[in-house]
N, C-alpha and C positions, 0 to 999 in steps of 0.2 A: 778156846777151851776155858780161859778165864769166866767168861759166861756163867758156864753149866758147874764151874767148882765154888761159885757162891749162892747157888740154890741150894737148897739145903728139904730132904726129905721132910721132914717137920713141916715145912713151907707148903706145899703142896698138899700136905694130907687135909692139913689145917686149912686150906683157901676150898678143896672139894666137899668137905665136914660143913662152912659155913655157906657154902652156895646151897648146898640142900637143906642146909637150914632156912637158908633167907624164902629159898620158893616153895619149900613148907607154908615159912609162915604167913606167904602170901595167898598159897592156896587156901589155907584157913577162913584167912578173911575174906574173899571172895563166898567163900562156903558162907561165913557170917553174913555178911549182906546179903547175899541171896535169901538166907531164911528171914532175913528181921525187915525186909520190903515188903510191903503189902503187897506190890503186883509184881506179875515175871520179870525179870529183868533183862531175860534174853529173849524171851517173845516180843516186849516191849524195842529191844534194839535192832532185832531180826526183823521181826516182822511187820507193824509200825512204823520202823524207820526212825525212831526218837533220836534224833543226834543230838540235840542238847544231853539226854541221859548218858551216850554214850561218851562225849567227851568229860562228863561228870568223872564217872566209872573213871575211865583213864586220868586222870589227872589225879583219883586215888589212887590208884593205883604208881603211878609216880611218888606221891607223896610217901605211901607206906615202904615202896624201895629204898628212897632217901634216908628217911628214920632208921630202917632198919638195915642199912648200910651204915650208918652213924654209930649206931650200938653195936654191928658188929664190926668195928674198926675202934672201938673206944676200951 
């Protein structure tokens, strides 16, 4: 019971408030690059098969989690 009586409601509201922020802000960017590329990026990874593109993509995708874990814990 010591457990559950040092969470504290604030905690919680606050941790679900910035999780939909963070994959907010990733959806965005995703939404950004898709438009600012000259070619699809999903026909390119689907159907093509571009795995260099792909592990591009991913590894922003890391990155911008990072950052934006960083800012939201700062």
């Amino acid at each position: 019971m010591e457990l559950f009586a040092a969470v504290q409601i604030a905690e919680i509201v606050s941790t679900i408030v910035f999780s939909i922020l963070g994959i907010l802000i990733l959806g965005f960017c995703w939404w950004l690059i898709t438009k600012l590329s000259p070619f699809p990026i999903i026909k390119e990874i689907e159907t093509d098969q571009n795995t260099s593109l792909a592990i591009l993509i991913g590894s922003v995708f890391i990155a911008l989690s990072i950052i934006i874990a960083a800012v939201i814990l700062s």
